[in-house]
C-alpha positions as CSV (number, residue, x, y, z in Angstrom):
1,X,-12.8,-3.1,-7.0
2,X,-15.9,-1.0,-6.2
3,X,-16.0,2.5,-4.7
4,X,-13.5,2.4,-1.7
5,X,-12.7,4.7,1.8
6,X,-9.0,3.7,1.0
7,X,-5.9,4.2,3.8
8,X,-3.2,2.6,4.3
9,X,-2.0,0.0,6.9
10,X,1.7,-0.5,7.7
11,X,4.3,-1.4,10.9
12,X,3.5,1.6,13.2
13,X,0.9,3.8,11.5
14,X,-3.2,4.6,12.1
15,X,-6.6,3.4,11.7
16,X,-9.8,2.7,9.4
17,X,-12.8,0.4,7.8
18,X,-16.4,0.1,5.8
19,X,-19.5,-1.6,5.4
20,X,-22.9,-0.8,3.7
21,X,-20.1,1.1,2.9
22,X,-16.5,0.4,3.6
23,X,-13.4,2.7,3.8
24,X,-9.9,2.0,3.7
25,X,-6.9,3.3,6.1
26,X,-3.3,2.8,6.2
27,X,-2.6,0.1,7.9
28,X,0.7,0.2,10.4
29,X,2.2,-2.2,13.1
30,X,3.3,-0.3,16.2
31,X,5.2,-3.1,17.8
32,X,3.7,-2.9,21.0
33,X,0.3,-1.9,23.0
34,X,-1.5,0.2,20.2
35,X,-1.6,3.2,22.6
36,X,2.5,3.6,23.2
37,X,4.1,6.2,20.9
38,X,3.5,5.3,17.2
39,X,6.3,7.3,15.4
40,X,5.5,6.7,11.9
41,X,1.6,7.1,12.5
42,X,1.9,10.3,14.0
43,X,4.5,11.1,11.4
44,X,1.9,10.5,8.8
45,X,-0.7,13.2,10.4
46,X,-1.8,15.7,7.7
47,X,-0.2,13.7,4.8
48,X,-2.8,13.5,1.7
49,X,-3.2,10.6,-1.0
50,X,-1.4,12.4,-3.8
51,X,2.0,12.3,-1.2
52,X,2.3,8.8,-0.9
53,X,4.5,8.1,-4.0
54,X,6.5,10.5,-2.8
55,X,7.2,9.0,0.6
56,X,8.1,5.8,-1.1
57,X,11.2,7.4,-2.1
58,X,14.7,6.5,-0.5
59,X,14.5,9.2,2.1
60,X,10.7,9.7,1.6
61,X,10.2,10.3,4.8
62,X,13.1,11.5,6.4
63,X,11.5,15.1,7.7
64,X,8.6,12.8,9.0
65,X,10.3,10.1,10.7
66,X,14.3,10.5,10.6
67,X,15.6,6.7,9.9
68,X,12.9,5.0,8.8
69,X,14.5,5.9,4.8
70,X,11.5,5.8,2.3
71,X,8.1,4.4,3.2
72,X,7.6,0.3,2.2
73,X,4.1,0.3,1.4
74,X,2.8,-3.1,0.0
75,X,0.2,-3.1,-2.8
76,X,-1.0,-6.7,-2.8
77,X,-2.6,-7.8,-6.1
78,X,-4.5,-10.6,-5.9
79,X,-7.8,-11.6,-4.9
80,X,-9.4,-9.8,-1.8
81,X,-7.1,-6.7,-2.3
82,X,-9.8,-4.1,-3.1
83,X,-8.3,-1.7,-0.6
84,X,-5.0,-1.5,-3.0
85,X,-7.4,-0.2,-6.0
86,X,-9.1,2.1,-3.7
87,X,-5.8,3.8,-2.5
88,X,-4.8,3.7,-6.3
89,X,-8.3,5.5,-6.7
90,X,-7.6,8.3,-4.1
91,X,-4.3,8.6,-5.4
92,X,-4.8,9.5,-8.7
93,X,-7.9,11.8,-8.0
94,X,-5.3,13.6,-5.9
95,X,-3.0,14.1,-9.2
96,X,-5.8,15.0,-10.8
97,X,-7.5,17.4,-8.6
98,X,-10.5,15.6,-9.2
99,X,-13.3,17.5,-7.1
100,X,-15.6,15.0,-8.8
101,X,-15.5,11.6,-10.9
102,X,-12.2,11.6,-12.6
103,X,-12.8,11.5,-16.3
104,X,-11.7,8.7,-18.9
105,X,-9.2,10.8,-20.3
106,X,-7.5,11.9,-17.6
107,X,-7.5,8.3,-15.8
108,X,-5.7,7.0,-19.0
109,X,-3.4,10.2,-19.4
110,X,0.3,10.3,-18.5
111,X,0.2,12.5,-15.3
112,X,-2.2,9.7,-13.4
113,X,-0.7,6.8,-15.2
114,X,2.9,7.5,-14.2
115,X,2.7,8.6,-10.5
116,X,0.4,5.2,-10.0
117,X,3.4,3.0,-12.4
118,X,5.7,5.0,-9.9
119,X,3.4,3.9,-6.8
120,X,3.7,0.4,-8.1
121,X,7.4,0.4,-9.0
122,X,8.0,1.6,-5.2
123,X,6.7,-1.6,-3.9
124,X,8.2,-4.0,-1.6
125,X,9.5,-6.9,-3.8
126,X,8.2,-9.7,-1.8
127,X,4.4,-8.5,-2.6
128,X,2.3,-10.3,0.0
129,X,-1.1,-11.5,-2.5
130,X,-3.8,-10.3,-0.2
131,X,-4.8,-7.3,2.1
132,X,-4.6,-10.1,5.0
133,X,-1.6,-11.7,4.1
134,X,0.2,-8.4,4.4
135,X,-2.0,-7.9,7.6
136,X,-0.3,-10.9,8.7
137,X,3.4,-9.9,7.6
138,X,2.9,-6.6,9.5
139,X,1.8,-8.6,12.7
140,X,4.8,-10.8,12.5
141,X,7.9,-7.9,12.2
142,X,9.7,-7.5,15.5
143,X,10.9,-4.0,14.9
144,X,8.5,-1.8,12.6
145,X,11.4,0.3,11.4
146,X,13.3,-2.3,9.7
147,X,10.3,-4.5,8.5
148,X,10.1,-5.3,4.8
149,X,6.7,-3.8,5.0
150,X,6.2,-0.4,6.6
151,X,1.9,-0.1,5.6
152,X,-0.4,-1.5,3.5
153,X,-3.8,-0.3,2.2
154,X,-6.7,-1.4,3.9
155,X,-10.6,-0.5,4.6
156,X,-11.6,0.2,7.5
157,X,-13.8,-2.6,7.7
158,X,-11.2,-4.6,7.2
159,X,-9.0,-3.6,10.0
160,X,-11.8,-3.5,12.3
161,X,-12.5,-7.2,11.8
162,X,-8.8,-8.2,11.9
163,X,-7.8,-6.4,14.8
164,X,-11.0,-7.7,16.4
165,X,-9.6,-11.1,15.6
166,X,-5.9,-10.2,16.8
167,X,-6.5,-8.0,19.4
168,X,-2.5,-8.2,20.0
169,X,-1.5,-8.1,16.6
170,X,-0.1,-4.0,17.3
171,X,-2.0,-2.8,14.3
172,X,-3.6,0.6,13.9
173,X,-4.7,2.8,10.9
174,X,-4.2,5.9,9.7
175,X,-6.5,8.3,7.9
176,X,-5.1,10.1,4.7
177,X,-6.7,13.7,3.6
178,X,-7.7,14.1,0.3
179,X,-10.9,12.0,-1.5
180,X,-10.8,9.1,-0.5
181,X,-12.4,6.0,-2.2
182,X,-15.0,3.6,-0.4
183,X,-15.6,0.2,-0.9
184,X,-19.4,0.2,-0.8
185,X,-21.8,-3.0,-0.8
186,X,-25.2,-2.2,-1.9
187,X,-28.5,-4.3,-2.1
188,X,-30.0,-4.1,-4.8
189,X,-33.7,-5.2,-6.8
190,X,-33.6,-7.2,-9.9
191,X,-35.3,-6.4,-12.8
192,X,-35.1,-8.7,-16.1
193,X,-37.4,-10.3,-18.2
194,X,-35.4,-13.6,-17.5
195,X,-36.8,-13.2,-13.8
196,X,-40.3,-15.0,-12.5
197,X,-42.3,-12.3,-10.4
198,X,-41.2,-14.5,-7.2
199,X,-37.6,-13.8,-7.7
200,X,-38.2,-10.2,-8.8
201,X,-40.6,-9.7,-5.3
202,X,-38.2,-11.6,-3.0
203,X,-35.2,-9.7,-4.0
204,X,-37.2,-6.6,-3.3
205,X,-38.2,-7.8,-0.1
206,X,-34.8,-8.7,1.2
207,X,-33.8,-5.2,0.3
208,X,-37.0,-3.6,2.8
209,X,-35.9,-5.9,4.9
210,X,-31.7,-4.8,5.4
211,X,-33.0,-1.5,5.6
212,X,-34.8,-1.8,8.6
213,X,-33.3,-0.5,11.7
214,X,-32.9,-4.2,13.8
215,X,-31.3,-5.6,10.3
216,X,-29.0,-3.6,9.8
217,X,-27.4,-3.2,13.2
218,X,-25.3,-6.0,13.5
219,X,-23.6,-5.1,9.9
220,X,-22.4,-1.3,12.1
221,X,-21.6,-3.5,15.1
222,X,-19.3,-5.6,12.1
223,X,-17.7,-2.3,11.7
224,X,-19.7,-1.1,7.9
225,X,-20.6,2.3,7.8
226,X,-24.9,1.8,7.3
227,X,-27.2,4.5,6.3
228,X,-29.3,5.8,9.4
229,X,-26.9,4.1,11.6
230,X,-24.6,5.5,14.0
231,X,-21.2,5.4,12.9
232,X,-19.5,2.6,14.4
233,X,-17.7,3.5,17.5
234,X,-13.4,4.3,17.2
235,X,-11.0,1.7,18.9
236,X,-7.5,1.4,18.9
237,X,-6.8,0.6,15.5
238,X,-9.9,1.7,13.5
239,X,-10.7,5.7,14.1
240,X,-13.8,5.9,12.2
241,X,-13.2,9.5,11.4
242,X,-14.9,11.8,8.9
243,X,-13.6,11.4,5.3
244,X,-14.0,13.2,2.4
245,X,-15.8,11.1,-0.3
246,X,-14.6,10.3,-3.3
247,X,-17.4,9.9,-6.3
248,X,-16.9,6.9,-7.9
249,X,-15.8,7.1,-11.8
250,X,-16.3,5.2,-14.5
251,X,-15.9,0.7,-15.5
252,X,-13.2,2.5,-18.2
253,X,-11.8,4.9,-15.5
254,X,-11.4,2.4,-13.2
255,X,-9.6,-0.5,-15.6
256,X,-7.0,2.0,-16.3
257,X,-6.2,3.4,-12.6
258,X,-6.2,-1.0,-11.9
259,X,-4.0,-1.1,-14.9
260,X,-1.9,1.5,-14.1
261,X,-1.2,0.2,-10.5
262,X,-0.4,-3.1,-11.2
263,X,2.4,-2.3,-13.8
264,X,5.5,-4.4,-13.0
């Protein structure tokens, strides 16, 4: 799982992505160039984290988008489906009015376990098993509207590199307010007896060596959010914009929001 910038990606919604560290969006297919009217994206401006379960309902989001009924957002499962975790994260900080790690307790209590078993039970049937394969389903729906899949979560990072690779796949993300969770992938030094001093120096060495300016550029230009590097720059589908982060909470915090999510 891992700290995560989570969003959501769906037929017709916004935009995101990570790096050093990563952040997730919802994920949306417009059914045509990225820049024509996106209904359900704009109809998703201002919505926060804690909502979503809510707009999964049967007319979830009939005062946002009038006939689209409630929203089908996919929460793949399987492997390479951090971002799913991450929304789950954001989610259930929102229930919880987290403003900073949510607590053991309250990640295992009934008011966070519900609203994600809810999240969960709102799902699509047909669960696609990764972030890309529901990337994929998205691509494939001729009318956004009546899709079996209206978003899914993704990281920005993510998007960014799929809609790179399908530039005419009619995929764009959309930022969610609230904390939101980033996947983040740090280097790191080793220390442990087991180690020879070789290993221990080399692994510090590699770490000097990402951090330098020329290193790290071509993981921003990959669309990861680096330290001391600009931000990469917004396209169509991947906005890049501020987000408020969410700390990352505990191994026994996180088992039971995973837990909680993936409750048949």
């Amino acid at each position: 799982m891992g700290t995560a910038v989570d969003r959501l990606v769906g037929a017709a919604a916004g935009r995101h992505a990570g790096g050093a560290l990563g952040g997730a969006d919802l994920a949306c297919h417009v059914a045509g160039p990225t820049r024509r009217a996106l209904p359900l994206a704009r109809s998703l401006d201002g919505v926060a984290w804690v909502d979503v379960p809510v707009l999964q309902g049967p007319r979830g989001l009939a005062r946002r988008a009038p006939g689209w009924g409630g929203l089908r957002l996919a929460l793949p499962t399987g492997d390479d489906s951090d971002a799913t975790y991450l929304a789950a994260q954001s989610i259930a900080a929102g229930v919880a009015h987290a403003v900073g790690p949510i607590a053991d307790s309250v990640a295992r209590g009934p008011q966070v376990g519900t609203t994600l078993a809810r999240l969960a039970s709102g799902a699509p049937k047909a669960r696609p098993e990764t972030t890309v394969d529901a990337l994929n389903a998205l691509a494939a729906q001729k009318d956004p509207k009546a899709g079996a899949i209206h978003a899914v979560p993704v990281t920005e990072q993510e998007l960014y590199a799929y809609t790179a690779a399908h530039p005419d796949s009619g995929i764009v993300g959309v930022a969610l307010s609230g904390g939101t969770a980033s996947a983040t992938f740090p280097a790191v030094s080793l220390d442990d007896q087991s180690l020879s001093d070789a290993q221990t120096h080399g692994a510090a060495d590699f770490v000097t060596f990402l951090g330098r300016d020329a290193n790290a550029r071509p993981l921003a230009a990959a669309g990861f959010r680096v330290p001391d590097q600009p931000t990469p720059k917004a396209t169509a589908a991947v906005a890049f914009a501020t987000v408020e982060p969410l700390p990352a909470p505990s191994v026994a915090a996180l088992t039971a929001i995973a837990d909680a999510v993936t409750t048949e």
